[in-house]
N, C-alpha and C positions, 0 to 999 in steps of 0.2 A: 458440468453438472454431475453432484452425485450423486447416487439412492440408496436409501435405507428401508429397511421393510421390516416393521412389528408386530411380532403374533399381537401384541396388546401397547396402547400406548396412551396418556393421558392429556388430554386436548383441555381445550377449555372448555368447551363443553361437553367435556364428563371423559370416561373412557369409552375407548374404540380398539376393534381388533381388526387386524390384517389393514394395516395403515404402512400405506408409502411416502414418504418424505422427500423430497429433490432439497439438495441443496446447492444453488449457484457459489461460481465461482468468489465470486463478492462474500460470500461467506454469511449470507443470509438464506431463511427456509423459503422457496421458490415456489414450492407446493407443499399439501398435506391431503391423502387422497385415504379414506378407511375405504374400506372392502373392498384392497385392491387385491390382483397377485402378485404372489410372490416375485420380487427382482432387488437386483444391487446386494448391500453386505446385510445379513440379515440377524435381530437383535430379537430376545425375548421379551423386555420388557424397558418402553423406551420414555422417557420421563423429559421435561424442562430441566435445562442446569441453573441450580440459583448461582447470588453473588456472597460471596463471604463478605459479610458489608462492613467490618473496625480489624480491622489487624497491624499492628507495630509488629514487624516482622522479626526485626533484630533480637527481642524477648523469648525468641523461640529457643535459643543458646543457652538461655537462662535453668529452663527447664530440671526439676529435679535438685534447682541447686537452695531454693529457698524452702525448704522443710522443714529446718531445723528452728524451737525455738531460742530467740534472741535475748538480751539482756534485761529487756523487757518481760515482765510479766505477765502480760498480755500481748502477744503481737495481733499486729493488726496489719489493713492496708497501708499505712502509715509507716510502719517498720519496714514493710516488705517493698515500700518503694525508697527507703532510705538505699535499704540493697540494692535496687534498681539502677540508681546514682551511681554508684562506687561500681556497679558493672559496666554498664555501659563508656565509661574511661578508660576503657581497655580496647575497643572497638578501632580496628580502621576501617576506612572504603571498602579495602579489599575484603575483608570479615563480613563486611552489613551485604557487597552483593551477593559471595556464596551461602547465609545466614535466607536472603529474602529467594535467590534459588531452592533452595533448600524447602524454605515451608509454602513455596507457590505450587512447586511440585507433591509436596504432602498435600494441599487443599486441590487439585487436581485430581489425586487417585482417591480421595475423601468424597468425589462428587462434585465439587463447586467449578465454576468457569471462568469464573470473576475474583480476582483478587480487592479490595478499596482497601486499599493504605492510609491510614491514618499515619502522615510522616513529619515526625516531629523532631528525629535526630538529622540538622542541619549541618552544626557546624565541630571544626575540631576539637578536642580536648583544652577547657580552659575558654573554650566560646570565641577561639579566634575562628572567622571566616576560613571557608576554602577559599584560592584563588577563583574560583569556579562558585561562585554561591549554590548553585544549582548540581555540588559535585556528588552528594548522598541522593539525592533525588535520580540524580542519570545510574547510579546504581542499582536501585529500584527497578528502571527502566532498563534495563542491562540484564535484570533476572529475566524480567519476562519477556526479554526477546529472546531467551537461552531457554523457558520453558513454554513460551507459547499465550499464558494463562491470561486472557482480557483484564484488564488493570484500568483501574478508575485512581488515582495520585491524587490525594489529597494534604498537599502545602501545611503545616500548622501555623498560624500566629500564636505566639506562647510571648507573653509581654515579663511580666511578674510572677514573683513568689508567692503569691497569696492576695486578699482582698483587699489588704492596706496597701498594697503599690512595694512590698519590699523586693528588693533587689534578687534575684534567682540566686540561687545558692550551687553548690557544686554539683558539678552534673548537670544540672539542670539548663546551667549557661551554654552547652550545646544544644538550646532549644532556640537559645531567643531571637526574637526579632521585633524594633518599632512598626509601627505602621509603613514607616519607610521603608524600611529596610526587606517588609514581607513584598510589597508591591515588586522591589526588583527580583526578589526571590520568585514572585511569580510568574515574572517574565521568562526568568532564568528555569525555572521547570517546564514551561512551555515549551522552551526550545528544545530542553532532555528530553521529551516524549517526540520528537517530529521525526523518530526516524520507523515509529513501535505502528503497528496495522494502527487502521481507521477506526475499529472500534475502539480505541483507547478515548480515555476521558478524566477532563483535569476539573478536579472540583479547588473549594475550599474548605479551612478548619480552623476555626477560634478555638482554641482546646478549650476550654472551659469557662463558667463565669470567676473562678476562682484565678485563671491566669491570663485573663484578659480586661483591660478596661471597658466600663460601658463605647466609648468613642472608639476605642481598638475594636471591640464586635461590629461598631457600625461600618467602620473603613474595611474591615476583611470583606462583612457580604457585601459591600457596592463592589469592591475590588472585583471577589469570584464573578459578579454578575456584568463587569467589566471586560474581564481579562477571560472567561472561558463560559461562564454561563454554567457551569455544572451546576452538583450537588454542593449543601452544607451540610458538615456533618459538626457536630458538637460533643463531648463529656455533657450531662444534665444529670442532678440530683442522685449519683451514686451512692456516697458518704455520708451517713450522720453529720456528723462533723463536716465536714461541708453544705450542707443547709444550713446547720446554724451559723457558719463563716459567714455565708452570703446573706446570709436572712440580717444577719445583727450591720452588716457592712453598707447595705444596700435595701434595706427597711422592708425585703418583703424575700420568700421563699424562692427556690429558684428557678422553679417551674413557674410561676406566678409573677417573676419579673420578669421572665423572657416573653413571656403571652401580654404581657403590658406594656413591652420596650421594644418589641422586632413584631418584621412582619411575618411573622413563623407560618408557611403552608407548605404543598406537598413537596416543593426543594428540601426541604430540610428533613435533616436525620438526625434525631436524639440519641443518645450513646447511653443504656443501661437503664436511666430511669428507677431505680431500684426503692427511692425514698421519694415517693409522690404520696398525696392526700388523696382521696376519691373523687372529691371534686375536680382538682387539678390531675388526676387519669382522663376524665372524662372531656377537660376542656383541652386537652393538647391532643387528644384523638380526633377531635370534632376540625384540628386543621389540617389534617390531610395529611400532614411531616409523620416520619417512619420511626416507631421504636425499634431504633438495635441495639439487638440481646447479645448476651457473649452469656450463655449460661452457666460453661465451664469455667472459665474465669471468674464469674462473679459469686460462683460457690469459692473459687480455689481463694478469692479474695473478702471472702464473708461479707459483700456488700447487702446482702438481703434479695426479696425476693420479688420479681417486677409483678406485679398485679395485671397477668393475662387474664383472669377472666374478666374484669371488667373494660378492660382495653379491647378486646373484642367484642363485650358486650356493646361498646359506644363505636363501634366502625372502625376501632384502629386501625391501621397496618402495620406491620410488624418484618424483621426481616433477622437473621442469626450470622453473627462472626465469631472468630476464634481471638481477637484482642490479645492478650498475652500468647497467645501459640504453644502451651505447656502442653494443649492434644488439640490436634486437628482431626475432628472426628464429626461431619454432618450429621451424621444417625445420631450421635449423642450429645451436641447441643438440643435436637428436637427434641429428647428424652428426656435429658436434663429439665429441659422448660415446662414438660406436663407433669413431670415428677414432684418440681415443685410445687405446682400451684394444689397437685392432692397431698405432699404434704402439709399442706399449708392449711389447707382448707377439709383436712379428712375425708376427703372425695374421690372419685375415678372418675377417668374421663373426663378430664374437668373443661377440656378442650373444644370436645369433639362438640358438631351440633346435629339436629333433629335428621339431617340428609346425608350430613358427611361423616368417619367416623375420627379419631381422633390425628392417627398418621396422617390424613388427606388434610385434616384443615392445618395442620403441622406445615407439613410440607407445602401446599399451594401457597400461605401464606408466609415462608420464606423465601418461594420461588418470586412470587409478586412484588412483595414489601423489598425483596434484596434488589432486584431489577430498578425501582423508582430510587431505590437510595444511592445506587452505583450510578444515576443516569444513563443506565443504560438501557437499548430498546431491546428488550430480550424479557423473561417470565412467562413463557409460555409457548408451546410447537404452533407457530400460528404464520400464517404467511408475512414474506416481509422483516420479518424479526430475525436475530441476530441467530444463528445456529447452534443455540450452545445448550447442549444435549447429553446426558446422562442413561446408560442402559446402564439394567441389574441383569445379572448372574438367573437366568429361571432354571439353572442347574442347582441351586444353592438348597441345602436342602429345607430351610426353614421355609422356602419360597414353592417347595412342591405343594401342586396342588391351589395358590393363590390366584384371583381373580380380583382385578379391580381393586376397590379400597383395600382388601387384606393384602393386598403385596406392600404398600406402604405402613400398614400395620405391623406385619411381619418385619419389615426391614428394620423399623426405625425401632420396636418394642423388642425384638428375638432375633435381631441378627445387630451386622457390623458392616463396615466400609469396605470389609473384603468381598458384600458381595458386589460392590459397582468395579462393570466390567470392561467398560469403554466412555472416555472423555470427548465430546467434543466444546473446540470456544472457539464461538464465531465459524464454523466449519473447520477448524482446525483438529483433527482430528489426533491427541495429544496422548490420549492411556489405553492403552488396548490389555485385552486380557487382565486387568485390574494393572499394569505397568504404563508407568511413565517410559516415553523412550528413552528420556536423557537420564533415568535415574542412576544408573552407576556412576556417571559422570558429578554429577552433580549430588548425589551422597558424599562420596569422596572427597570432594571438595570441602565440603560442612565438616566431614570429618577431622579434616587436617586443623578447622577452624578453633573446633572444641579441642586441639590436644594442645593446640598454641594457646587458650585461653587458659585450660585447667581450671582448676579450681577458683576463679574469679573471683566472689564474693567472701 
């Protein structure tokens, strides 16, 4: 057993100070005791770790190298994932494991405890199979038994290149899989995970309606709810251009075909959401499935802007990932997300409500929304629940003087990730002093990755 003790800590119901924590060996919170004394390793300000709920990890390598404009006169998301194509053919095994080391330990000293992989890079250059179907996935699973970090592995089915059924184009063909072919793929990432702790968790993922058949989305969720019972997570309604693909292909929008074609409730996790109608906010909130945001990304990719406030206003839940991995930065996804809906909306606070103030609903509702989307039983210090546990720095100076809501005000609005100062996942206690233990190791490694790749694109 072991103890942690918080001048101040946030429960679920509400904050408390002088709070003691047991954590069992099993790696769950055993107790939760406020006004207790002082014992065990003692923290200023002791928080829920959420899950970083859509990350393609291998994307992180990318970083910095797509800025420049293309031949295009416009670039778009479009351009920028032609360049995605032509980079990732450069990629092996060995690259994607120290690449998914690399940003599991950056969402680590970020605050997060959860990695969910959205993994969609299968197979080798040119779409031939590994001998090992399941050889980019045990990869994966490879990182994070070298960083510790709880991993939810989510399989992609990727069928086609678009809504007509065309054939994957290059690049791309290291995605694919029939229905067939995903069902041994998911056998075969089953077995990758059987060596990684117990709180590990295997969902599924139909990338999109744009690269999967209606019959391909049906056979994935019976699969996942066959083969592991996780989470689904999906791409829904990012693109312009992608609504009208769908909309013209499949006689109705995308949001509005999947609420009339699946049984979409709180398993499910929508990815982005950025191009929804108000009606269609309201009726995909109303099932319980989690909008996840990638704020940074979805500025870095000018997908538009998700309509939080009315997604809260109807019950959503909601949960934050870093998707592309160009900055793993928790304080500034949350930032990112209220920033937009006041530009958007010429407003402040546009978040926050009558009790709570804008950090707090920020933050509980990534902690919450990340937890149902990872399947995982964690979002909140509550007994029973997985141990994954985030302190701040109350040395830091934007944090002098904060109490309750304004410490997460303070962090996510006027500070950075350098003030979280200790990681735990699942009791694992993984970042101390804001360090990773394995980070020199596994820097280095990333390093060697980028000088072998160079200039890529």
């Amino acid at each position: 057993m072991s103890i942690l003790f918080a001048k101040q800590a946030l429960l679920p119901g509400g904050w408390a100070r002088d709070v003691q924590i047991a954590m069992g060996t099993d790696g769950r919170i055993a107790s939760v005791t406020p006004g207790a004394a002082p014992a065990g390793q003692r923290v200023d300000i002791l928080l829920p770790a959420p899950a970083n709920l859509h990350s393609h990890a291998f994307q992180r390598a990318m970083a910095g190298l797509t800025e420049r404009r293309g031949p295009d006169p416009r670039d778009t998301f479009w351009t920028w994932r032609q360049l995605m194509f032509r980079f990732l053919d450069r990629l092996t095994p060995d690259d994607v494991q120290a690449i998914a080391a690399f940003v599991q330990m950056q969402m680590l000293e970020a605050g997060y405890a959860c990695n969910v992989e959205f993994h969609y890079l299968h197979h080798q250059p040119g779409g031939v199979p590994h001998a090992d179907l399941a050889e980019m996935a045990g990869r994966i699973a490879a990182a994070a038994d070298q960083t510790g970090i709880g991993l939810t592995l989510l399989p992609v089915l990727y069928q086609h290149g678009g809504c007509d059924g065309r054939a994957l184009g290059p690049g791309q063909v290291r995605f694919g899989n029939d229905p067939d072919g995903f069902a041994r793929l998911m056998a075969a990432s089953r077995a990758a995970l059987a060596g990684l702790p117990v709180d590990t968790v295997l969902g599924v993922a139909p990338h999109s309606l744009r690269a999967v058949s209606p019959a391909g989305l049906g056979a994935a969720v019976a699969l996942g709810g066959a083969v592991c019972d996780g989470p689904v997570h999906m791409h829904l309604a990012e693109q312009v251009a992608e609504v009208e693909e769908v909309q013209a292909a499949w006689g109705a929008r995308p949001v509005r075909w999947l609420l009339e074609n699946a049984a979409v409730d709180a398993r499910w996790c929508l990815i982005h959401c950025t191009q929804m109608e108000p009606d269609e906010t309201q009726a995909l909130a109303a099932t319980g499935a989690v909008a996840g945001l990638c704020p940074i990304t979805e500025s870095s990719l000018g997908d538009g802007i998700f309509d939080g406030v009315r997604w809260l206003g109807a019950g959503g839940a909601f949960g934050v990932g870093s998707d592309s991995n160009i900055r793993i930065a928790l304080a500034e996804e949350l930032r990112t997300l209220e920033y937009s809906q006041r530009l958007r909306d010429r407003s402040r606070a546009a978040l926050a409500s009558a009790e709570r103030s804008t950090g707090r609903v920020l933050f509980e509702g990534a902690v919450r929304g990340g937890a149902q989307a990872a399947g995982r039983a964690a979002g909140a210090i509550a007994q029973g629940l997985w141990a994954d546990l985030l302190a701040l720095d109350g040395g830091a100076v934007d944090l002098t003087g904060r109490q309750g809501d304004a410490v997460l005000d303070a962090w996510i609005f006027a500070g950075d990730d350098r003030m979280v100062a200790d990681v735990w996942a699942a009791g694992r206690h993984l970042v101390q002093h804001g360090r990773h233990h394995g980070r020199e190791a596994i820097t280095a490694a990333y390093r060697a990755v980028l000088q072998r790749l160079g200039d890529a694109i």
